[in-house]
N, C-alpha and C positions, 0 to 999 in steps of 0.2 A: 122341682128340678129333677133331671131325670139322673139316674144311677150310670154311671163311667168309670169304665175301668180300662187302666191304661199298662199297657205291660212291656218293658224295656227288655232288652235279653241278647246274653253273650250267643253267638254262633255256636251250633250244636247242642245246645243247654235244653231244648225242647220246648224253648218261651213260645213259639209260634204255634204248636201242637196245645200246649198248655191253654193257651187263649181260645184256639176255636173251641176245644172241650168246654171251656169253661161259661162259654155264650151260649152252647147247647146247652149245659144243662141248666144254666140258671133261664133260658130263652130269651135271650141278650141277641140283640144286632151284633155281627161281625163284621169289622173292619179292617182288609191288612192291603193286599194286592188290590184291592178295588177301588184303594184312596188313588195307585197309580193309575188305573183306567180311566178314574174322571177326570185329572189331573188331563191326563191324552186327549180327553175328548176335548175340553175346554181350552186346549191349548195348541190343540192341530199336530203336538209334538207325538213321537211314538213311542209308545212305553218303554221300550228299551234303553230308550237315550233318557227319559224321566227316570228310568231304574237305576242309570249308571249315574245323573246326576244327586239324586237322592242318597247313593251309597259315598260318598264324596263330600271332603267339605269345601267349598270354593276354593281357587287359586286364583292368587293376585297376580299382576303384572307389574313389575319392576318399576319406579318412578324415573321418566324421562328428563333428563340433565340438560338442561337451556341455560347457557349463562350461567346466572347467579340461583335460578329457582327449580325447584320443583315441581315437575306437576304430572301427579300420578297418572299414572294412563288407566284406566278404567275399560278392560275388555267385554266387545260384547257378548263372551262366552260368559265372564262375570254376573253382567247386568242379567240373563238369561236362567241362569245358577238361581239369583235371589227374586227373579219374578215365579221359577217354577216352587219357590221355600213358599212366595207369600201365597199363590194357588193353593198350594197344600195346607197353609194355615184356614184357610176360609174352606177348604170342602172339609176339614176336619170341625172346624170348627159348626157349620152346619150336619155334620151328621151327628154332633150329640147334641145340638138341641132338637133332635129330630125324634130320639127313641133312648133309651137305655141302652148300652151298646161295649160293649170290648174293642179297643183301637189298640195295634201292638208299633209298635215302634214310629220311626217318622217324628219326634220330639213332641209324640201327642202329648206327655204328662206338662211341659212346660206351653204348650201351643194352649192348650184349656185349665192351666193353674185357676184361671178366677171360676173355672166352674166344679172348684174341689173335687177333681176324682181320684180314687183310690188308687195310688202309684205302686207298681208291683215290679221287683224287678228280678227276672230266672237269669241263674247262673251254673256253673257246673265244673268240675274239675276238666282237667285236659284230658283224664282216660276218659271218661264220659262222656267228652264232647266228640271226640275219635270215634268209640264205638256207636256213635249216634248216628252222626254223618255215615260212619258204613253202610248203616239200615237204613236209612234214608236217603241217601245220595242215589243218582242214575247209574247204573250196573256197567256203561260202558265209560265210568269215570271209576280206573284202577290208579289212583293214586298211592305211593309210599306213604308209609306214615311218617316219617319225615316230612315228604312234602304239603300231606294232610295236616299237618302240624302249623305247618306255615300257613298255609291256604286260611286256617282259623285263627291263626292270630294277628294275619293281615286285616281279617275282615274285622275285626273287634276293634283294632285299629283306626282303620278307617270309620267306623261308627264312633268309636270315642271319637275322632275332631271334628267330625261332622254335627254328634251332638253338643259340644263343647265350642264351638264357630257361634253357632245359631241361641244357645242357649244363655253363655257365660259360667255353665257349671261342670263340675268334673262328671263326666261317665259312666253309670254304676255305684256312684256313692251314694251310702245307704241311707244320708242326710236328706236325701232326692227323693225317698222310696217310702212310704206307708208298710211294706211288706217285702223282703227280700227272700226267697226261695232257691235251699241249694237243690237241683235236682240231681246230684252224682249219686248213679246207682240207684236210680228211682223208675217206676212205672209212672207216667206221667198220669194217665187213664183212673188209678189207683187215687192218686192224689188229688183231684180236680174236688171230687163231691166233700172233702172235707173244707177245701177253700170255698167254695161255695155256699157254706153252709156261713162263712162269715156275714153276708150278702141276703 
């Protein structure tokens, strides 16, 4: 069976850095934005809208009041939501039995649970995830730290229900994880060849 490693991660914590480092150097398949591409091709949808629905975890539609009964209205923005979740489970799920490979977010660790791969999950304080986001964000996004504050604890947010919808489990708990990594205050670069050497 082939080697999979799967790595969960708060905003700004440098899970995403972490993981492609980590396929170079052990020369592991990478997996992160290009689950959304096939996702696009296979579904005629545009990455964009597969990007905003994957950041999300569905919204229901209120149950319509006839009489005496209920009967939930099932939108087909809904039905759209849980066909682009089960695409994502089948291109994910074909590309690790394809090669050895790093897949970071997208609920790969519970999407391939029966094909045991090593759940990792980065995390990081709030100054760490700030000065992160500085360094890597695009130069003409001058946000307050205030509102960079929010901007990352929205997004974490919304990953927690979205992982928690699809999953049945809480977000980062470490019950989840094989391996949880603070990276506050860390060179990510620095780090990689020691986890590697698990591997």
């Amino acid at each position: 069976m082939n080697k999979i490693i799967t790595i969960g991660r708060e905003f700004g914590s440098g899970g995403r850095e972490f993981g492609r480092r980590l396929s170079e150097q052990l020369g592991f398949a990478y997996y992160d934005q290009e689950i959304i591409s096939e996702i696009s091709k296979r579904t005629s949808l545009s990455e964009q809208y597969i990007q905003a629905v994957v950041e999300h975890r569905p919204s229901f539609s209120f149950p319509i009041h006839i009489g005496r009964s209920f009967y939930p209205s099932v939108s087909p923005a809904f039905e759209q939501t849980m066909s682009v979740y089960q695409e994502q489970a089948r291109i994910i799920a074909e590309m690790a039995a394809k090669s050895n490979c790093v897949i970071v977010g997208r609920c790969a660790d519970y999407i391939l649970r029966d094909y045991r791969p090593f759940r990792i999950f980065v995390y990081a304080d709030m100054d760490s995830k700030i000065k992160r986001c500085r360094e890597k964000g695009p130069e003409e996004e001058k946000l307050s730290e205030k509102e960079l504050k929010q901007k990352i604890s929205d997004i974490d947010k919304k990953r927690a229900k979205y992982y928690e919808f699809y999953t049945g489990h809480p977000w980062g708990d470490k019950l989840n994880f094989d391996l949880c990594i603070n990276t506050t205050q860390t060179v990510i670069k620095e780090l990689v060849p020691a986890i590697a050497k698990l591997f």
